[in-house]
C-alpha positions as CSV (number, residue, x, y, z in Angstrom):
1,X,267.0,9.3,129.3
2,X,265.1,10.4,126.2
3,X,266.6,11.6,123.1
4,X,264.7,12.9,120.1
5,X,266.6,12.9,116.6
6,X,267.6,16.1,114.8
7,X,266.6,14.8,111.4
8,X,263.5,13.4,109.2
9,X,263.4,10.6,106.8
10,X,262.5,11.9,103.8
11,X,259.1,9.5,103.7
12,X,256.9,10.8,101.0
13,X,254.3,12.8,102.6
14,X,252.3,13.8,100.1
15,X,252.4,10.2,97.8
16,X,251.7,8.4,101.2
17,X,248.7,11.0,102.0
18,X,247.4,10.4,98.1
19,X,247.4,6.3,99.2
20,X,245.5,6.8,102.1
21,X,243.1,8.9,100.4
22,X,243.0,6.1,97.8
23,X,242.2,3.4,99.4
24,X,239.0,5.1,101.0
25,X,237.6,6.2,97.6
26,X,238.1,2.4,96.4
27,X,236.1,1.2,99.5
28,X,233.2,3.9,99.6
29,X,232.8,4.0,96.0
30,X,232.5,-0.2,96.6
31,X,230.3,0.5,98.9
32,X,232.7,-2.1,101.4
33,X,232.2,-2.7,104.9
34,X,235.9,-2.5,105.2
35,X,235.3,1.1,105.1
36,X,236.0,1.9,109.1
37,X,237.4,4.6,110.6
38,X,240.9,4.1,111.0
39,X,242.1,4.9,114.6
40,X,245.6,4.8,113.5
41,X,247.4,5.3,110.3
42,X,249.5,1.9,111.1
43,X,246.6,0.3,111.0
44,X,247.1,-0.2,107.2
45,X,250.6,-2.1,108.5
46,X,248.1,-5.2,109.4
47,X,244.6,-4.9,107.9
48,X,244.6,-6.7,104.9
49,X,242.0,-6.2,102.5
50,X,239.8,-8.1,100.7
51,X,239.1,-5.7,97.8
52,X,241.5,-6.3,95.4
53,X,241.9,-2.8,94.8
54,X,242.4,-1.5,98.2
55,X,244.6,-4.0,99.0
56,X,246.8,-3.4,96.1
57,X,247.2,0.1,97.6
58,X,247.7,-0.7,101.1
59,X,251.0,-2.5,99.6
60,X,251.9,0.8,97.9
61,X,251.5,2.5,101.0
62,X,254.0,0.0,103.0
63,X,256.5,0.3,100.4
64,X,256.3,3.9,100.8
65,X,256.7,3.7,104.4
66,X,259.6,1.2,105.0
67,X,262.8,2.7,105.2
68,X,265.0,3.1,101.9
69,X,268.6,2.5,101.4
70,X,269.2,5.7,100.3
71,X,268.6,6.8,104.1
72,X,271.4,5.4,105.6
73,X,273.8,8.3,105.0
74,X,270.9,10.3,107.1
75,X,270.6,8.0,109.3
76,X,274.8,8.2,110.2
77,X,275.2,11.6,110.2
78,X,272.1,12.4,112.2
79,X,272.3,12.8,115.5
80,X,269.9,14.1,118.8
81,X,268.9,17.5,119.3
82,X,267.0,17.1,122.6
83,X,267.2,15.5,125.7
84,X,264.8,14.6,128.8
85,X,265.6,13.1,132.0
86,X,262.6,10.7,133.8
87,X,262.3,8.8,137.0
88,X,260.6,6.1,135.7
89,X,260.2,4.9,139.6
90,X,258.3,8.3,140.9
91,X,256.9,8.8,137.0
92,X,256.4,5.9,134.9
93,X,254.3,8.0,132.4
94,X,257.2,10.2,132.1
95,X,255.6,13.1,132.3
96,X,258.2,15.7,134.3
97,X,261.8,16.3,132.8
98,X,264.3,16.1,136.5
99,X,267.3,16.8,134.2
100,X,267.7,20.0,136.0
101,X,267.4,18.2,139.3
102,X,270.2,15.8,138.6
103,X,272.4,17.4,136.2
104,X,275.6,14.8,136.8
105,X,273.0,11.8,136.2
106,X,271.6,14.0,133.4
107,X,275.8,14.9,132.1
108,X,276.2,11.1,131.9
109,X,273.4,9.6,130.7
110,X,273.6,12.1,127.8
111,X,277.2,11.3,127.3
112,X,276.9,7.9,127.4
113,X,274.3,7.7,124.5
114,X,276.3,9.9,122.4
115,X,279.0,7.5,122.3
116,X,277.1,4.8,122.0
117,X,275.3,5.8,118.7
118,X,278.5,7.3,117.2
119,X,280.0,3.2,117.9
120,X,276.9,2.2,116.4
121,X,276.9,4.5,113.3
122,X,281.0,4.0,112.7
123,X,280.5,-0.1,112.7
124,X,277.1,-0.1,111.2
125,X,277.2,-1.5,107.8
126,X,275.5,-0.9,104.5
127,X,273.0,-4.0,104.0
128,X,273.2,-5.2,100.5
129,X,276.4,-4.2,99.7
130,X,278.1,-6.5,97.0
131,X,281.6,-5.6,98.3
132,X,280.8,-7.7,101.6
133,X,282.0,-11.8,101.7
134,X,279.5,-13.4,103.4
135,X,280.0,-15.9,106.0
136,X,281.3,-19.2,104.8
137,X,278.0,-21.9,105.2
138,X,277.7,-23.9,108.7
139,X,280.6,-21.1,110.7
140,X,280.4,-18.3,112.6
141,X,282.8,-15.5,111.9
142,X,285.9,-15.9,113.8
143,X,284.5,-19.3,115.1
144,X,286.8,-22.3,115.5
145,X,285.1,-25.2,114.4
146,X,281.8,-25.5,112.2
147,X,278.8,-25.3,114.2
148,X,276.7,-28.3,114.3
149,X,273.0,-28.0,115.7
150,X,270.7,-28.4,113.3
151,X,269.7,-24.8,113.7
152,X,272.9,-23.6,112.6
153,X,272.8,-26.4,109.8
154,X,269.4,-25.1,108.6
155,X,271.0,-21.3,108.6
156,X,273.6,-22.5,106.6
157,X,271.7,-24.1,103.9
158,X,270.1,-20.7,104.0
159,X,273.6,-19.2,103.1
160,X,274.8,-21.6,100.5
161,X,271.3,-20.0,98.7
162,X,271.4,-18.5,95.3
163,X,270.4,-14.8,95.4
164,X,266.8,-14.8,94.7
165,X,265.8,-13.8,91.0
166,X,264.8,-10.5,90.5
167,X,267.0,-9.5,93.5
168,X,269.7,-6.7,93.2
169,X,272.0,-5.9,96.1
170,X,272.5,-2.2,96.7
171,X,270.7,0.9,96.5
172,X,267.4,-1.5,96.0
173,X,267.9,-3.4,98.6
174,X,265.5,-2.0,100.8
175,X,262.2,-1.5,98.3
176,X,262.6,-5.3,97.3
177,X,262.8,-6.5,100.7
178,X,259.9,-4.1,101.8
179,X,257.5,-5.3,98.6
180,X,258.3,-9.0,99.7
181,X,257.3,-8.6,103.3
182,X,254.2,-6.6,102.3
183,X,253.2,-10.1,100.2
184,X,253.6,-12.5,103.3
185,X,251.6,-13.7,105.5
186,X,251.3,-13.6,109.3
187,X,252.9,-16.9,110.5
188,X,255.3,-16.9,107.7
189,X,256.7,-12.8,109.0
190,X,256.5,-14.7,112.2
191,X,258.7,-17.3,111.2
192,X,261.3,-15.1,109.8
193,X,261.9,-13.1,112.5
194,X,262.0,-16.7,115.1
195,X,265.1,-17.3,111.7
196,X,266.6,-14.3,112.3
197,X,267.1,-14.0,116.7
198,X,268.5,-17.2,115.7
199,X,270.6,-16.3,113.2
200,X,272.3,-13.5,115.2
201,X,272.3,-15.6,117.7
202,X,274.7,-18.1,116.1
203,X,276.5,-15.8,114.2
204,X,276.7,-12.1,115.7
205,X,279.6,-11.1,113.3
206,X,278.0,-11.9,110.2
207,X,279.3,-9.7,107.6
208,X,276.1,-8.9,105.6
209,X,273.0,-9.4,107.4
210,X,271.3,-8.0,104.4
211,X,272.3,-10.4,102.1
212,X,271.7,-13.6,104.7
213,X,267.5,-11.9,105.1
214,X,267.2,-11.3,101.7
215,X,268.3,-15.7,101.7
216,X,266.1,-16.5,105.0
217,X,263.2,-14.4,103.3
218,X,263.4,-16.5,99.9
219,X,263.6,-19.8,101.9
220,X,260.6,-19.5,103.9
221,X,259.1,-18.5,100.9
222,X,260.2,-21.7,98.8
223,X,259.4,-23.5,101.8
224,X,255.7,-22.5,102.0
225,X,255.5,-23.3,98.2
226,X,256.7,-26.6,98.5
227,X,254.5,-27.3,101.8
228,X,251.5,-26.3,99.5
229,X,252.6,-28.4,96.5
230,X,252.8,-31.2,98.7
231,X,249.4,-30.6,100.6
232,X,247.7,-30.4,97.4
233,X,249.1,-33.4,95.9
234,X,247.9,-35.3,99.1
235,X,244.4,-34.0,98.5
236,X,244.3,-35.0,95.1
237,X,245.2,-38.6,96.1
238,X,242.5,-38.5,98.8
């Protein structure tokens, strides 16, 4: 079953076109051999520059890109417009619609989703909301006894984090967390998200997951700056 959404984000088409447009003046009139065709436009996602310039834009086109707070009432009153039935046996490229072939399959299927997005979009809460209590350090909601791995210890020193500065919960929410994950690197976004399966892992029920990424984020942040502090203070003893 494929369904296709009867709504649009309202992404910023034309700031996001000026960006892209941007960043290819600042590398022809550099003359750069970074200038390259660009096969896709999510390449920008994961090239990182290393003119200054360009780069500094590829950031602005992220931002512009990830999704915004201000969405989410979108987002839960959406719903789907279309629908396609494939037999991903006889068609794995999905190319032929057999909804008319098997309209009970088809009648369920459909059904099925429905509900399940309209359970999603009813529970689904607003990351970054300050009206939410987060989950008391070292428990999981509605757990019995305080968990004791030292995953779940590590995840907990995560939660007994101050809010990091510059941070406001809310409407922002989602433009600070995209302009930090724009600034990080590689094995550090990998590191996060190895953080976070664990995290829901541990604690499914958490009451804010925004709040507890905005802490993981900050953390592996602080964590990189202290492993660099200490690297170069071993260097200079060397």
């Amino acid at each position: 079953m494929v369904a296709y959404r009867d709504y649009e984000f309202p992404r910023g088409r034309a700031a996001i076109a000026r960006v892209e447009k941007e960043i290819e003046e600042v590398l022809r009139e550099a003359n750069s051999p970074e200038l390259v065709p660009w096969l896709e436009r999510t390449d920008y996602f994961y090239k990182v520059f290393k003119n200054k310039d360009a780069e500094r834009l590829r950031l602005e086109f992220i931002r512009l890109n990830v999704f915004q707070e201000s969405w989410i009432p979108i987002l839960k009153s959406g719903s789907y417009r279309r629908f396609q039935l494939f037999d991903l046996a006889a068609d794995p490229s999905q190319k032929i619609d057999v909804s008319k072939q098997y309209p009970d399959v088809f009648a369920r299927l459909k059904r099925q989703l429905l509900e399940i997005n309209a359970s999603v979009m009813a529970e689904a809460p607003d990351w970054g909301s300050v009206g939410e209590t987060p989950t008391p350090p070292g428990r999981t909601r509605g757990a019995s006894k305080t968990l004791t791995s030292p995953n779940a210890q590590l995840l907990a020193q995560m939660d007994a984090m101050d809010l990091p500065q510059g941070y406001t919960p809310g409407k922002a929410h989602q433009e600070s967390v995209g302009r930090r994950m724009a600034k990080l690197s590689v094995s550090q976004r990998a590191r996060i998200g190895r953080l976070w399966a664990e995290k829901q892992r541990l604690d499914p029920d958490m009451p804010n997951r925004g709040i507890s990424f905005v802490k993981m984020m900050a953390y592996v942040i602080e964590n990189e700056i202290r492993k660099g502090k200490r690297e170069s203070i071993k260097e200079t003893k060397e």
